[in-house]
mmCIF file of the C-alpha atoms, coordinates in Angstrom:
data_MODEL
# 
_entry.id   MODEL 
# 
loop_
_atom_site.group_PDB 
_atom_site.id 
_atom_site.type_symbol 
_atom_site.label_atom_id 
_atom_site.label_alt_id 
_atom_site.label_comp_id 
_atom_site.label_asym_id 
_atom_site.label_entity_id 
_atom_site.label_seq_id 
_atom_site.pdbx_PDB_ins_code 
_atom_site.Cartn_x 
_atom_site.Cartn_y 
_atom_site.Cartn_z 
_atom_site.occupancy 
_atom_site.B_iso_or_equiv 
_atom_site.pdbx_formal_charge 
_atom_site.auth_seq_id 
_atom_site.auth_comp_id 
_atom_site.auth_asym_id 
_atom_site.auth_atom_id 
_atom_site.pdbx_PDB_model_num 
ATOM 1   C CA . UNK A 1 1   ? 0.000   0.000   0.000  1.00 0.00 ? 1   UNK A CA 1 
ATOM 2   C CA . UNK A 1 2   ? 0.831   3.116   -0.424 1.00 0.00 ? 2   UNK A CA 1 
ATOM 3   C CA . UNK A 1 3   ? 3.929   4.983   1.571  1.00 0.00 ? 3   UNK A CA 1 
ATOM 4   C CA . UNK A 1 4   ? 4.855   8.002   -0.600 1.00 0.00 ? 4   UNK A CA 1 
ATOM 5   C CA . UNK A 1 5   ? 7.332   9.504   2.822  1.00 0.00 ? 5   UNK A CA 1 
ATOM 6   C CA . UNK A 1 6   ? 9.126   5.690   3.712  1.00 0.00 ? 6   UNK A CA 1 
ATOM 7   C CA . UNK A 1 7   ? 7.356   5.965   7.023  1.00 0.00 ? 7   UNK A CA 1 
ATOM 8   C CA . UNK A 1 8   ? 5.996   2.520   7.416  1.00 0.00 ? 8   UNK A CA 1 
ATOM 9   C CA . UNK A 1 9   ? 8.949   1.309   8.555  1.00 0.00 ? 9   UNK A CA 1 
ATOM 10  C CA . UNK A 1 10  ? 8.847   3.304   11.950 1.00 0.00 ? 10  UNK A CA 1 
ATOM 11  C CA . UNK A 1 11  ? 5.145   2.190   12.492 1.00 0.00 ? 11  UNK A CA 1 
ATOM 12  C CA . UNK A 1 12  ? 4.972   -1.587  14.576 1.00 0.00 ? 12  UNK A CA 1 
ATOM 13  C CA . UNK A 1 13  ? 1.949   -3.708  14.052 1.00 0.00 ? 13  UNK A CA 1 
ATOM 14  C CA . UNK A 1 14  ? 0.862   -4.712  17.983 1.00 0.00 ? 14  UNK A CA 1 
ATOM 15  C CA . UNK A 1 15  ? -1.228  -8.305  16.917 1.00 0.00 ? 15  UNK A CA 1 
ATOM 16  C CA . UNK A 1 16  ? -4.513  -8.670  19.155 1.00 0.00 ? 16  UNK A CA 1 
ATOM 17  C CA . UNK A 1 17  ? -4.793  -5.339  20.651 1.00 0.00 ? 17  UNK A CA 1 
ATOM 18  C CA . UNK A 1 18  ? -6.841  -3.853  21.983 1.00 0.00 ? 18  UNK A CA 1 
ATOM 19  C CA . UNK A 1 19  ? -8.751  -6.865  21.672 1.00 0.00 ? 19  UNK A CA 1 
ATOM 20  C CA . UNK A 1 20  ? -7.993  -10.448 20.035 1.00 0.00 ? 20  UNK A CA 1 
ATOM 21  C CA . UNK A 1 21  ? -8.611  -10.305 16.186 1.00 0.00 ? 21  UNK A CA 1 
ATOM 22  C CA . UNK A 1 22  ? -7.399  -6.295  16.332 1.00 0.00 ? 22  UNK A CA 1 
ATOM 23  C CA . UNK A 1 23  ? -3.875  -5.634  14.488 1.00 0.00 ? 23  UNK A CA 1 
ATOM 24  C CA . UNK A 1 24  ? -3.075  -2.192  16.424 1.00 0.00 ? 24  UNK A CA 1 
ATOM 25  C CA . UNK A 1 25  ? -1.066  0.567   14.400 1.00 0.00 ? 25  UNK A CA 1 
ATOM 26  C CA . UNK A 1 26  ? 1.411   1.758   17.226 1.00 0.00 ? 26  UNK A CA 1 
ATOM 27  C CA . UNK A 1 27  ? 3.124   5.148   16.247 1.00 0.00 ? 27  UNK A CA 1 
ATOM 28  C CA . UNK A 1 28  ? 4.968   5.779   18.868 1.00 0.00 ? 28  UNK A CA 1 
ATOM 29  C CA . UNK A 1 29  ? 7.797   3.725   17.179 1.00 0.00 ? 29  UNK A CA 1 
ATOM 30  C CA . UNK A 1 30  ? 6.953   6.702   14.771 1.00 0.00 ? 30  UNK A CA 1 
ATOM 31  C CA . UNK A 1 31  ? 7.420   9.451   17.297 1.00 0.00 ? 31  UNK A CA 1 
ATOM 32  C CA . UNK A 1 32  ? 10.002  7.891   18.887 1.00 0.00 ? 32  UNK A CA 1 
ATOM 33  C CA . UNK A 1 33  ? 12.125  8.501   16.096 1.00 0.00 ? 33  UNK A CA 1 
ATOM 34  C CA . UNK A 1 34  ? 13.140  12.540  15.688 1.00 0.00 ? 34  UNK A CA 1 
ATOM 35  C CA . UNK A 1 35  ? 13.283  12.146  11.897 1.00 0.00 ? 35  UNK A CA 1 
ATOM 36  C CA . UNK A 1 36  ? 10.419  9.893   11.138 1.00 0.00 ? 36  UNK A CA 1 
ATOM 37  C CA . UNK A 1 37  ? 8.162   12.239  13.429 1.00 0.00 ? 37  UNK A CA 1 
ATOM 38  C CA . UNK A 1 38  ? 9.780   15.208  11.734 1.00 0.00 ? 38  UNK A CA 1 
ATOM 39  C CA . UNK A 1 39  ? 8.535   13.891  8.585  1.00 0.00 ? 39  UNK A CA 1 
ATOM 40  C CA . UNK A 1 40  ? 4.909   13.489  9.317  1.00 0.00 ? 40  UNK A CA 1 
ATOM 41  C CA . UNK A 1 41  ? 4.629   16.653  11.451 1.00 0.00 ? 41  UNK A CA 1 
ATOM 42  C CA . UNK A 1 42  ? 5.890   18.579  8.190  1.00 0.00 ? 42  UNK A CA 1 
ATOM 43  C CA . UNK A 1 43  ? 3.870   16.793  5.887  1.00 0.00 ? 43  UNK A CA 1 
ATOM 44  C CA . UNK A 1 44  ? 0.582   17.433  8.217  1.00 0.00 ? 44  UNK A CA 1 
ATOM 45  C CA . UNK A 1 45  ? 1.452   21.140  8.329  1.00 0.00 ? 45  UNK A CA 1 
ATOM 46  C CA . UNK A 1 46  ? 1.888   21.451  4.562  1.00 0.00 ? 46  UNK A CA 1 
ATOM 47  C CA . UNK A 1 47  ? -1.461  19.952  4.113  1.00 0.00 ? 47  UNK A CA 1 
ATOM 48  C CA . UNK A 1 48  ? -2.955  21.952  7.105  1.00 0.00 ? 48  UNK A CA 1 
ATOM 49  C CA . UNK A 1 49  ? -1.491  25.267  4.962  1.00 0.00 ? 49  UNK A CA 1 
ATOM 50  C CA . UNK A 1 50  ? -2.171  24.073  1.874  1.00 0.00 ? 50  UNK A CA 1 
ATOM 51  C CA . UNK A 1 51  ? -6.275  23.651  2.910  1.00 0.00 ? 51  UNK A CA 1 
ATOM 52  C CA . UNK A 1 52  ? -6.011  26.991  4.350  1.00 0.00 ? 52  UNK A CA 1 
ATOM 53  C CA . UNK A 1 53  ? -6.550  25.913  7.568  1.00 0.00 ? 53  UNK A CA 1 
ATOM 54  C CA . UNK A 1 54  ? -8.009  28.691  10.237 1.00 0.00 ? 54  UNK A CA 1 
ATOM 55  C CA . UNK A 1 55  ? -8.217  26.338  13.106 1.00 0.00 ? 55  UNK A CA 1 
ATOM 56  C CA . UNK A 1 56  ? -7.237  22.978  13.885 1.00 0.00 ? 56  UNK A CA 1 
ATOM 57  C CA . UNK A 1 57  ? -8.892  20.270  16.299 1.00 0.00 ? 57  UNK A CA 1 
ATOM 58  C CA . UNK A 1 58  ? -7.865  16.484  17.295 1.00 0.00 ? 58  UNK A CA 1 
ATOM 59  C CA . UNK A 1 59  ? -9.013  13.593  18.585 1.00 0.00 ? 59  UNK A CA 1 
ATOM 60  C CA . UNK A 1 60  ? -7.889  12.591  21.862 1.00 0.00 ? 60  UNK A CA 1 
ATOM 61  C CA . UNK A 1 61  ? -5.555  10.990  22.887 1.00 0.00 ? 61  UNK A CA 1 
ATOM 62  C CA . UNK A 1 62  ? -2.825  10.403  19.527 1.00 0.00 ? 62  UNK A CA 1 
ATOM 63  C CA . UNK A 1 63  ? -4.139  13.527  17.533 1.00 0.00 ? 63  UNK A CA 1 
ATOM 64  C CA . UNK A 1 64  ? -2.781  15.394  20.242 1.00 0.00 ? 64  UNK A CA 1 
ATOM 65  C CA . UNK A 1 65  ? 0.951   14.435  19.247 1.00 0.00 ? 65  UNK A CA 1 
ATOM 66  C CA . UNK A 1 66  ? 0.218   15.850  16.151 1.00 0.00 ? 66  UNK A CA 1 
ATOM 67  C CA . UNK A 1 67  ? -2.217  18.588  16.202 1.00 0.00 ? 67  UNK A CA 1 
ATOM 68  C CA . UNK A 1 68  ? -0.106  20.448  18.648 1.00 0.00 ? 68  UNK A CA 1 
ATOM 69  C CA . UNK A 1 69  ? 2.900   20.550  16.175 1.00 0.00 ? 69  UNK A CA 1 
ATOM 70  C CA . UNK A 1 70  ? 0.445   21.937  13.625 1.00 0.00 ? 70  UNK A CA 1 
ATOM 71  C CA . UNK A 1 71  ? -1.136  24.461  15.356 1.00 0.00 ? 71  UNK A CA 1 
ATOM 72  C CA . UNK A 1 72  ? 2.038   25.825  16.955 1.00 0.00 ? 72  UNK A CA 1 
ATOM 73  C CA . UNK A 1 73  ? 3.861   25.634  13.974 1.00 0.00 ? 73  UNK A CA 1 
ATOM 74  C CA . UNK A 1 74  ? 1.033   27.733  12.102 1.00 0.00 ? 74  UNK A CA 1 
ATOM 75  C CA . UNK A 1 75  ? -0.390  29.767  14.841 1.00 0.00 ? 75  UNK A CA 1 
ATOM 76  C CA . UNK A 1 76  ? -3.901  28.369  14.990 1.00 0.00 ? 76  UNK A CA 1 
ATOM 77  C CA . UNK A 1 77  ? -6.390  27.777  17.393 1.00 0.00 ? 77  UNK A CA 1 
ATOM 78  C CA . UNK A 1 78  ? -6.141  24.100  18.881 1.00 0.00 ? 78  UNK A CA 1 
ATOM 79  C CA . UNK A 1 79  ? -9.556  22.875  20.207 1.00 0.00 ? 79  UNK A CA 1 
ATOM 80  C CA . UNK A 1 80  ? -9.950  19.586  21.620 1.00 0.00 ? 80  UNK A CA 1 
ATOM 81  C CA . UNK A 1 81  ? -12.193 16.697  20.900 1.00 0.00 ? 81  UNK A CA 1 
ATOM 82  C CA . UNK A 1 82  ? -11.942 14.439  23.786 1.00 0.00 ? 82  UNK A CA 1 
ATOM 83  C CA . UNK A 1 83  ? -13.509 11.106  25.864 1.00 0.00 ? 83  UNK A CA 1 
ATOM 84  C CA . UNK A 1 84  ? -16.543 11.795  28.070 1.00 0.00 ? 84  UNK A CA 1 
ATOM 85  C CA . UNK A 1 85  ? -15.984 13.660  31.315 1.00 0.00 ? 85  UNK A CA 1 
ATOM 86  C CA . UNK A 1 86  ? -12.699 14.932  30.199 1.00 0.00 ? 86  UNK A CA 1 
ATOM 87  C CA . UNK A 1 87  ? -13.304 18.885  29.687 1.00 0.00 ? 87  UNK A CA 1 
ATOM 88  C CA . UNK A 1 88  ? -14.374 21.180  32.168 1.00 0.00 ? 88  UNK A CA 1 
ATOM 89  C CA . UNK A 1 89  ? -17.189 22.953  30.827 1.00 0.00 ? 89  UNK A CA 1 
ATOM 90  C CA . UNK A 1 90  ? -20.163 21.987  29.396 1.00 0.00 ? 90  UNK A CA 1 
ATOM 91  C CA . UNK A 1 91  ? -20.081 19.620  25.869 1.00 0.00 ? 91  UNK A CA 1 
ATOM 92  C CA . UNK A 1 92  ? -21.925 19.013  22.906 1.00 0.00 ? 92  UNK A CA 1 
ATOM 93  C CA . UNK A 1 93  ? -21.862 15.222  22.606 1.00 0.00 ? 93  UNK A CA 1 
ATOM 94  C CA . UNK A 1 94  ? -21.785 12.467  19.988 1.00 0.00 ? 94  UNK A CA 1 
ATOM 95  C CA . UNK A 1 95  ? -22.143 9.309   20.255 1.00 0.00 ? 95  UNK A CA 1 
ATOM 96  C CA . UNK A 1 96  ? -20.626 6.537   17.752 1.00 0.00 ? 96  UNK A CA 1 
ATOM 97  C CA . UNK A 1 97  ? -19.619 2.785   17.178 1.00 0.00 ? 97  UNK A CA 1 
ATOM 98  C CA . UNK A 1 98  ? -15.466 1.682   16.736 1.00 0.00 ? 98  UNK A CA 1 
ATOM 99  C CA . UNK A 1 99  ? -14.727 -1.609  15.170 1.00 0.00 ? 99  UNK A CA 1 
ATOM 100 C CA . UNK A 1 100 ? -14.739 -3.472  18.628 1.00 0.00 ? 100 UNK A CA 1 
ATOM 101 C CA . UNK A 1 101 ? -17.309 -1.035  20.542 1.00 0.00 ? 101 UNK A CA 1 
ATOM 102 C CA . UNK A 1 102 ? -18.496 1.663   20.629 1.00 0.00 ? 102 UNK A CA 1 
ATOM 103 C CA . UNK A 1 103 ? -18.026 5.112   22.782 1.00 0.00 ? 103 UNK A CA 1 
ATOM 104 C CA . UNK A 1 104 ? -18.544 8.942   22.773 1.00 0.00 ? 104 UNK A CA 1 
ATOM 105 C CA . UNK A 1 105 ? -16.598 12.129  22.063 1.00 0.00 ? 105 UNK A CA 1 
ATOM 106 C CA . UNK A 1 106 ? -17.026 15.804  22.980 1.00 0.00 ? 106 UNK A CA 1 
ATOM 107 C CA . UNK A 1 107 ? -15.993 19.649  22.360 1.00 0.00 ? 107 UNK A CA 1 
ATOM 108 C CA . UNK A 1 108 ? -16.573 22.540  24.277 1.00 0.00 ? 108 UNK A CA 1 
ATOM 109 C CA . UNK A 1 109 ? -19.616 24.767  23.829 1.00 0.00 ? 109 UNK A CA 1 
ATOM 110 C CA . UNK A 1 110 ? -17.489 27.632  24.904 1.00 0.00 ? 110 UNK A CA 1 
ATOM 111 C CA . UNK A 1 111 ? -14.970 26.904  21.556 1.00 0.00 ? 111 UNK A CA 1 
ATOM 112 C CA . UNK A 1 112 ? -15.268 29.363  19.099 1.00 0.00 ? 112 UNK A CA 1 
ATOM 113 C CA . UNK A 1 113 ? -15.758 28.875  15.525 1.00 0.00 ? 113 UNK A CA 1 
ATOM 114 C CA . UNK A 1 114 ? -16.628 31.296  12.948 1.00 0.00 ? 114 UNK A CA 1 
ATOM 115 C CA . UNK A 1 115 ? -19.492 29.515  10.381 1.00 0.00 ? 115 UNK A CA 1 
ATOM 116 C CA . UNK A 1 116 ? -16.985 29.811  7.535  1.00 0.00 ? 116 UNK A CA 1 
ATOM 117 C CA . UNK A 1 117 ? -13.515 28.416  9.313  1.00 0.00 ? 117 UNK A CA 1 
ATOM 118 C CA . UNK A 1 118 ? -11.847 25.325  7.645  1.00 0.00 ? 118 UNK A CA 1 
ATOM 119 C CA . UNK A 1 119 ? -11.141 23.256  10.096 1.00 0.00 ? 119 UNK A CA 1 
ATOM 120 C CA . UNK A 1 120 ? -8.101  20.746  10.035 1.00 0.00 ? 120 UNK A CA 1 
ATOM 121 C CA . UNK A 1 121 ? -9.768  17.536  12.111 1.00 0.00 ? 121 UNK A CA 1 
ATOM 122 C CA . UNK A 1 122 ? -5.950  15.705  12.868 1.00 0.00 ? 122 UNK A CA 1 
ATOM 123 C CA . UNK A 1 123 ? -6.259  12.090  14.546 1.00 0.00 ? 123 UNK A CA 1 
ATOM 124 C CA . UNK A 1 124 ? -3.286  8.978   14.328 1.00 0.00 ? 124 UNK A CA 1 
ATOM 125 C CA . UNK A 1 125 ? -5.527  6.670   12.433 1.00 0.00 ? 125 UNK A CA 1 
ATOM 126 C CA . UNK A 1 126 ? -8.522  6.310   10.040 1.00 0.00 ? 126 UNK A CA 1 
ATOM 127 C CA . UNK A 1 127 ? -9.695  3.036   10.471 1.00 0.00 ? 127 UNK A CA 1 
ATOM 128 C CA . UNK A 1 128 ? -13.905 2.830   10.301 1.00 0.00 ? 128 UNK A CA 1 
ATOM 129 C CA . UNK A 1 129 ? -13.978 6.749   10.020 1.00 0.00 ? 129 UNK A CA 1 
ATOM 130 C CA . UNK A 1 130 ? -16.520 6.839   13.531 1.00 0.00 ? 130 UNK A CA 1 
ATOM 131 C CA . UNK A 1 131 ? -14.271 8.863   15.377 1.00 0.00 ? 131 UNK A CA 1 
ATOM 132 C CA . UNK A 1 132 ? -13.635 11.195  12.345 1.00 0.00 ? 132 UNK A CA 1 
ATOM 133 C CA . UNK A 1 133 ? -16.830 11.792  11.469 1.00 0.00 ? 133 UNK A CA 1 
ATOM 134 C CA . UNK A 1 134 ? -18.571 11.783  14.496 1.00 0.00 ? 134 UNK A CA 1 
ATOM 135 C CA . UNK A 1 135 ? -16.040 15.102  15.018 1.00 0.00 ? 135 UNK A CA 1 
ATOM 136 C CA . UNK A 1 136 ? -16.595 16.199  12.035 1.00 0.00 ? 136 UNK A CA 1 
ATOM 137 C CA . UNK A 1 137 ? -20.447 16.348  12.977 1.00 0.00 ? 137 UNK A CA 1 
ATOM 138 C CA . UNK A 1 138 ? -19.636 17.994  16.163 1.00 0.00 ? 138 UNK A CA 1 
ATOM 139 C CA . UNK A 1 139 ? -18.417 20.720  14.039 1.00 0.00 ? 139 UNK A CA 1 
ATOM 140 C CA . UNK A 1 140 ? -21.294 20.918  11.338 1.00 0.00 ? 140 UNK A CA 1 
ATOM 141 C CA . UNK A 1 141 ? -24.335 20.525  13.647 1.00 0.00 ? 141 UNK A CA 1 
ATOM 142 C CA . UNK A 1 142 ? -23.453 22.381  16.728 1.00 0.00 ? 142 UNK A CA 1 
ATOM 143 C CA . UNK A 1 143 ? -21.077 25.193  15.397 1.00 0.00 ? 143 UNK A CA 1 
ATOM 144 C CA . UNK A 1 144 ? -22.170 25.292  11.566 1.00 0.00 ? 144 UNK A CA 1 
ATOM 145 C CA . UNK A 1 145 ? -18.866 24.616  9.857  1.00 0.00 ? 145 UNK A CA 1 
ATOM 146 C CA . UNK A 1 146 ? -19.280 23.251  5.943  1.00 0.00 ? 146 UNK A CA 1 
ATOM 147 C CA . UNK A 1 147 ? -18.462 19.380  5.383  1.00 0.00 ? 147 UNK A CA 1 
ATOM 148 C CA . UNK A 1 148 ? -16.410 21.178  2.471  1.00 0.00 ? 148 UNK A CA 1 
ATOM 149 C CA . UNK A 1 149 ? -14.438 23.258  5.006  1.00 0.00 ? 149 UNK A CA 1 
ATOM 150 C CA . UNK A 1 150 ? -13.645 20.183  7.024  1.00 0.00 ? 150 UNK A CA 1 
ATOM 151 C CA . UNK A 1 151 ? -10.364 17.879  6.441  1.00 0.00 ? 151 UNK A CA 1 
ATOM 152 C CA . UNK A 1 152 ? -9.927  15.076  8.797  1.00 0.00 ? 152 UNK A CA 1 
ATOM 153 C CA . UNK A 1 153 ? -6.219  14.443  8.140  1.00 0.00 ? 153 UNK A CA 1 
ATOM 154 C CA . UNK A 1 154 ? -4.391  11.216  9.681  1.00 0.00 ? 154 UNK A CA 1 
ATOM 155 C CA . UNK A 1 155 ? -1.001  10.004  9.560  1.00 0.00 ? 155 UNK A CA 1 
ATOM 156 C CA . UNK A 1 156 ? -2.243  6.141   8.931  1.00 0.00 ? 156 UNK A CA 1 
ATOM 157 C CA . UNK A 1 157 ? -5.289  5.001   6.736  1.00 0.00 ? 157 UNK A CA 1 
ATOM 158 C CA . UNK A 1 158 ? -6.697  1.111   6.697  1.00 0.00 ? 158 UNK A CA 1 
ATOM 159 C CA . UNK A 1 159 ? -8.920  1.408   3.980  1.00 0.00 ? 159 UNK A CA 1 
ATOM 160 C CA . UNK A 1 160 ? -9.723  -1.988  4.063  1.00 0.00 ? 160 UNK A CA 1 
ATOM 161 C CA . UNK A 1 161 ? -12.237 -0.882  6.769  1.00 0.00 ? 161 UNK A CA 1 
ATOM 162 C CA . UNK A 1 162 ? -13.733 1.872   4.580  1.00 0.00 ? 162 UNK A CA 1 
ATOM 163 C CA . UNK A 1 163 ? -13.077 4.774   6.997  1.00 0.00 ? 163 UNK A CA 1 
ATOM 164 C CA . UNK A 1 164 ? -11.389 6.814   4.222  1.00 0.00 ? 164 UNK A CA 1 
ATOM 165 C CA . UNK A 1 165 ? -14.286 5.641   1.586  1.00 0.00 ? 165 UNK A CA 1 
ATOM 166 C CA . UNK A 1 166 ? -17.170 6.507   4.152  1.00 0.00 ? 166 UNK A CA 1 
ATOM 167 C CA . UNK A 1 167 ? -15.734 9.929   4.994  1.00 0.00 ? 167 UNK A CA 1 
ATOM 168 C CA . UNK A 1 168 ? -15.564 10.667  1.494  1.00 0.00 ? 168 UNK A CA 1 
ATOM 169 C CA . UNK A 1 169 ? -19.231 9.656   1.124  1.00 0.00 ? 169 UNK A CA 1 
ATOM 170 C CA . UNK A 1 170 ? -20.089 11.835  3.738  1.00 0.00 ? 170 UNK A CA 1 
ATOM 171 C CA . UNK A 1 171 ? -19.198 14.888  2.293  1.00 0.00 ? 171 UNK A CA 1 
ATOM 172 C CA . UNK A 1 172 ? -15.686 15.616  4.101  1.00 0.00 ? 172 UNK A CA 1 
ATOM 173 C CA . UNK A 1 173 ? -11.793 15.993  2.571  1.00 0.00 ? 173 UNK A CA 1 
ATOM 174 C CA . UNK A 1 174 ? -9.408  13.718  3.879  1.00 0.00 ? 174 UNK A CA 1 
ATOM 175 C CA . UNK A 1 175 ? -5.651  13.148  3.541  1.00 0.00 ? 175 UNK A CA 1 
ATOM 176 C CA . UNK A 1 176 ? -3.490  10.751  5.154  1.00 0.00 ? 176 UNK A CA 1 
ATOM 177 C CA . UNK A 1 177 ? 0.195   9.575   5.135  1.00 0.00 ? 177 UNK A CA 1 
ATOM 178 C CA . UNK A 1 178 ? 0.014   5.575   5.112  1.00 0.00 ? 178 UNK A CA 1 
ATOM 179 C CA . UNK A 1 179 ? -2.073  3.628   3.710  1.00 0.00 ? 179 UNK A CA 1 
ATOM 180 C CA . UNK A 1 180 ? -2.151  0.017   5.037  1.00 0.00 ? 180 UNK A CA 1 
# 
């Protein structure tokens, strides 16, 4: 599959995790390595710049590692899209299904967006596309951002799962690093 930046190298495959028939996509091999991590944080911000991105927001917890590079390194808002019970103010909500389960995320109702921002969505891995879109529809329903003004980026894609297909469908721009 396809590995335009020779990153796949620095990313481990962790057999059975989190549950038995799960092959988990482990990047901190990636991040442990200064150049690999270099790589895909400079590759993320040219694709952040290159969408015109006016604010960025990540998924909790591995989007983090990311996002933060991004928004630093461009000097953009960072707004975070995290578990249940994890911010301190109050949430809009959504609910969605992972390939083994299903959960919740949430974003501040205090986070300001203007209706025409494009919004940089950064997370480690498209896999089902839940997570993704399920921020993604944080944004559009509760703070009236455009699916076209919306790129969920990742550093890995399994499209075998039809995350990266789905999201697509949906209406939303997406760009990742690896594809698996």
């Amino acid at each position: 599959m396809s590995d335009p930046l020779n990153l796949k190298k620095h990313i481990r495959e962790v057999k059975d995790f989190p549950i038995e028939g799960i092959n988990f996509r482990d990047i901190t091999s990636l991040i442990e390595n200064p150049e690999a991590f270099q790589t895909a944080c400079n590759e993320l911000i040219e694709a952040s710049k290159n969408f015109k991105a006016s604010v960025i927001a990540s998924i909790e917890s591995r989007g983090f590692i990311f996002a933060g590079s991004i928004s630093f390194e461009l000097g953009l808002p960072f707004v975070l899209a995290r578990k249940p019970g994890k911010l301190p103010n109050e949430t809009f909500k959504k609910d969605f299904d992972l390939e083994y389960g299903s959960t919740s995320i949430e974003i501040q109702k205090n986070t300001t967006f203007n209706s025409s921002d494009r919004v940089v969505i950064v997370d480690d891995l498209v896999a089902t596309g839940g997570t993704a879109i399920a921020c993604a529809e944080l944004l559009t329903e509760n703070f009236k951002i455009k699916k076209s003004n919306i790129l969920i980026l990742g550093v890995i894609d399994l499209p075998k799962l039809g995350g990266s297909d789905l999201i697509v469908k949906e209406g939303y721009n997406i760009q990742t690093l690896v594809s698996y």
